[in-house]
N, C-alpha and C positions, 0 to 999 in steps of 0.2 A: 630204273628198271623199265617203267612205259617207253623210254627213248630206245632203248635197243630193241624190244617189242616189236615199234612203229618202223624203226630199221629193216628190221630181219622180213616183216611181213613188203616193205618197199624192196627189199634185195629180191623174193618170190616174187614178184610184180601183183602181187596182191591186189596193191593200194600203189596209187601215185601221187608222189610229191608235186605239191603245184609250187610252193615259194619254199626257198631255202635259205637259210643265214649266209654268210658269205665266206667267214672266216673258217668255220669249223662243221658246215653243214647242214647241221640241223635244222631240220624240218618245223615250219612255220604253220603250213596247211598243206591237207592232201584230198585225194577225193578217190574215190574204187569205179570200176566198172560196174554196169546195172547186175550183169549177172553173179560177182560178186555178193553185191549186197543183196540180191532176193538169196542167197545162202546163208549169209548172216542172217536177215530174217528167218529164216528154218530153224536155223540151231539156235537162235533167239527165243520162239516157242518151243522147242521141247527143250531147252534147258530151262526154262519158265526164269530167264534172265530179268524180261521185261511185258507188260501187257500190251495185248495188239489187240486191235478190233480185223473187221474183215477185209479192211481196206489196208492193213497195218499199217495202221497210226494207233502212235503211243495214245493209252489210254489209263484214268486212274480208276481203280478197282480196291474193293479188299486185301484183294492177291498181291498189290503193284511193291515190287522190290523197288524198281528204279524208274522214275519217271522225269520224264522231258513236257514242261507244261505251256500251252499254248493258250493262247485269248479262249481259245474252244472248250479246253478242257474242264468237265466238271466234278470239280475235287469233291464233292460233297459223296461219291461217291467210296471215298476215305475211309468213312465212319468206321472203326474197327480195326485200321488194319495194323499191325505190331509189327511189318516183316519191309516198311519201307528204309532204304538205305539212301538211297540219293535221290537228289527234288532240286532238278534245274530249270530256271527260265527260258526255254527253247525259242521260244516265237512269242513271247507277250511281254508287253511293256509295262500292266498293272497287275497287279493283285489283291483280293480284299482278305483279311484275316482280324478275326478277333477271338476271343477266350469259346465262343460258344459254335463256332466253324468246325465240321469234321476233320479239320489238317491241324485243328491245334490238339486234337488224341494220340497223333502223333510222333512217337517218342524215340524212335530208332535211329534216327536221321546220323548216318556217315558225312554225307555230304551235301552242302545248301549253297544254290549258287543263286542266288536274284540279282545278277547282275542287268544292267540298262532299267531296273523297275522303277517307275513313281509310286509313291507313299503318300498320301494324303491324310489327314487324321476327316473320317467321315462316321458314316452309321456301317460300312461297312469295313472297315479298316479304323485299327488301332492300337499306335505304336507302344505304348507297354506292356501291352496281351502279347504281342509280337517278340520282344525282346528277351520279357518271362518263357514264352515261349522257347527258344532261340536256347537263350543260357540253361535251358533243364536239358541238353542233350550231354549227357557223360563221355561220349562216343565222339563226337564231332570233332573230324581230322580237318575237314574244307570248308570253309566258309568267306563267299567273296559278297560284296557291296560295289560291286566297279561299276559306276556310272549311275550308281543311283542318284535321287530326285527327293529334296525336299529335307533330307533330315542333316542335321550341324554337328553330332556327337555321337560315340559310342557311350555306349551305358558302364558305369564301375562294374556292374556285375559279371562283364567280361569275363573277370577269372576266374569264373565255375565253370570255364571250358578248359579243364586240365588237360583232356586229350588233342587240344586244337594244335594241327601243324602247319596248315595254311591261311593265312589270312589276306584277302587282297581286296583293298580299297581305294584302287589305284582312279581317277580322273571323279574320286567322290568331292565334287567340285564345291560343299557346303560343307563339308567337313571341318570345323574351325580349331577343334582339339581331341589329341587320343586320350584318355584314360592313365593315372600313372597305374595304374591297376592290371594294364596289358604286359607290364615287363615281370606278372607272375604265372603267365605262360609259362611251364616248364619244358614243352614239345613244339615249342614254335619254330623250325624250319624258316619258312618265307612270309616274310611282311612287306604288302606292298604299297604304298603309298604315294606314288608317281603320278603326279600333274594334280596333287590336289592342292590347285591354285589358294582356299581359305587358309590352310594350315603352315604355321609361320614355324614351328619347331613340334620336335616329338619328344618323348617326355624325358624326365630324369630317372636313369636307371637302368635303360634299355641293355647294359652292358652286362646285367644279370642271363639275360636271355642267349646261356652259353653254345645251344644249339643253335643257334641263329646259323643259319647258308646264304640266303638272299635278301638284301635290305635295298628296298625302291625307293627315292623320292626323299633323303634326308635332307634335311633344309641346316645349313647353317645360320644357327641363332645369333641375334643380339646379346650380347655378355652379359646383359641386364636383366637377364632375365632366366631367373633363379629356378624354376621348376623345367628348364630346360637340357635335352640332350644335347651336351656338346660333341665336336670331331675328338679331341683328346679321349672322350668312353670309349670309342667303337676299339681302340688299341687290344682289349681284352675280349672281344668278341673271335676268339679262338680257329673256331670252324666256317669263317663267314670267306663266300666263293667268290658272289658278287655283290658290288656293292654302287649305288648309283646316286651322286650326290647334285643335289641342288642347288647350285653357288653363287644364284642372283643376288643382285644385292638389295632385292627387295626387304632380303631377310636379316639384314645389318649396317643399320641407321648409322652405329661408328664408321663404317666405312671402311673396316679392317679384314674383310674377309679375304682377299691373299695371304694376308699375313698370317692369318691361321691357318690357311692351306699348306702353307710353307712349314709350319709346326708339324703338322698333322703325322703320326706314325701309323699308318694306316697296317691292319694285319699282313703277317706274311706269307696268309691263307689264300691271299685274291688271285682269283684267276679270271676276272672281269670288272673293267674298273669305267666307268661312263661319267662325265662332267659335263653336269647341264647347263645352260648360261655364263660358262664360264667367260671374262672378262682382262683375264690376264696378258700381259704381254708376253709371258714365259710359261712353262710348264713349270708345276711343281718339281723340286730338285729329289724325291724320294720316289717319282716317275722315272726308276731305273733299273733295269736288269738286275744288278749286282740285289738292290735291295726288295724288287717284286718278282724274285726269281720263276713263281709259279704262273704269273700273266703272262694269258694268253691272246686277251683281246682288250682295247683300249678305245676308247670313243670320248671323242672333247666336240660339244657343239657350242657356238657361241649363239646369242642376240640377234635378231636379225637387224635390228639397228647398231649393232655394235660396228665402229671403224676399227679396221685395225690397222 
């Protein structure tokens, strides 16, 4: 629904596309005219969308539905408020949070995005207030982690976000292990996981998570290793569009990972299929019309040290 949206307002010349995919179009980034956006801003105050000061820059308030938070912003002015929806890191790379912070009162949060933030455990920051925090939202449809700093795991208590459909902790570069607790997501949509170089497999089970559409970043595991998702689960992952697999072989020590690629009955759902490090002489034999009849875009990148 936001993709036809961003369409229809780029067909108006609203808004202009700066980068576009290649295959199929869609828009990457865009950017509007100045006079455009001092319009958005108008109907941004009186539909009390979001707070502005008089400069309009986003500002947090009691009032603040949706905020965009920068190094400047001072949250404490929070205290009270019941009516915030979304809290994204716009412009800042830290944040301090504990149990007795005015942003840990609240409770409404749709969507949390701290992506690029460092986390430090200090006097003002602390990651258990944070997480308790985090898991009391009932609501919480978006919640990303991309590019954060400093922490190794998600917490089991994961799954007291029933309502969670996006999850993306894609380049969380310390990430060592998810949770098996995450494949009790019952609205989980997109999980994204891509380029997080600690993480060697994702758990056992994932194949429960029947709404799955988007899967980033799957590592194919060592067979040894029992509390892992193999390529054989994702077979039952029904709805799943695209799916982007990670086929170094950092990630199996036997040294058979073609040969499971070759097994692999991947769904006949995909309508995007990416192979990262792949090392093969051949493509997979289930890389075929007759059998991915609904693919529509394909990407194989090899090593850069790889010969071929």
């Amino acid at each position: 629904m936001a993709i036809e949206c961003l369409s229809e307002l780029i067909s108006r010349c609203l808004v202009e596309a700066v980068r576009k995919r290649n295959y199929d179009r869609r828009v990457y980034s865009c950017k509007m005219h100045d006079m455009i956006r001092e319009m958005i801003i108008r109907i941004a105050k009186e539909e009390s969308f979001c707070s502005l000061d008089e400069k309009n820059a986003n500002i947090a308030t009691i009032h603040s539905c949706r905020l965009g938070v920068t190094n400047e912003t001072l949250l404490l002015h929070m205290d009270g408020n019941s009516k915030l929806r979304a809290l994204l890191l716009t412009k800042a790379n830290c944040i301090g949070f504990t149990r007795y912070v005015a942003l840990a009162q609240v409770k409404s949060l749709r969507v949390l995005d701290l992506a690029h933030v460092k986390l430090e455990e200090s006097d003002q920051f602390c990651e258990e207030d944070m997480w308790h925090w985090i898991t009391s939202f009932k609501r919480l449809a978006y919640l990303s982690f991309q590019d954060v700093a400093n922490l190794t795991k998600l917490p089991r208590s994961i799954k007291k976000l029933w309502a969670l459909q996006i999850l993306v902790l894609g380049e969380y570069k310390n990430l060592k292990q998810l949770p098996r607790s995450i494949t009790a997501l019952p609205k989980l949509t997109v999980l994204d996981v891509g380029n997080c170089t600690s993480l060697s497999y994702l758990p056992r089970g994932l194949s429960k998570l029947s709404h799955l559409q988007e899967l980033y970043g799957f590592k194919i595991p060592d067979t040894t290793i029992p509390k892992a998702c193999h390529l054989r689960d994702l077979k039952d992952l029904r709805e799943l569009r695209v799916l982007q697999l990670d086929v170094g072989w950092k990630y199996d020590r036997g040294g058979r990972t073609n040969e499971k690629l070759e097994k692999f009955s991947p769904p006949k759902s995909l309508e995007e299929l990416y192979l990262r490090h792949f090392c093969g002489n051949t493509t997979p034999a289930w890389i075929a019309p007759k059998l991915l009849d609904r693919l529509q875009y394909l990407c194989i990148k090899i090593p850069a040290c790889y010969n071929i």
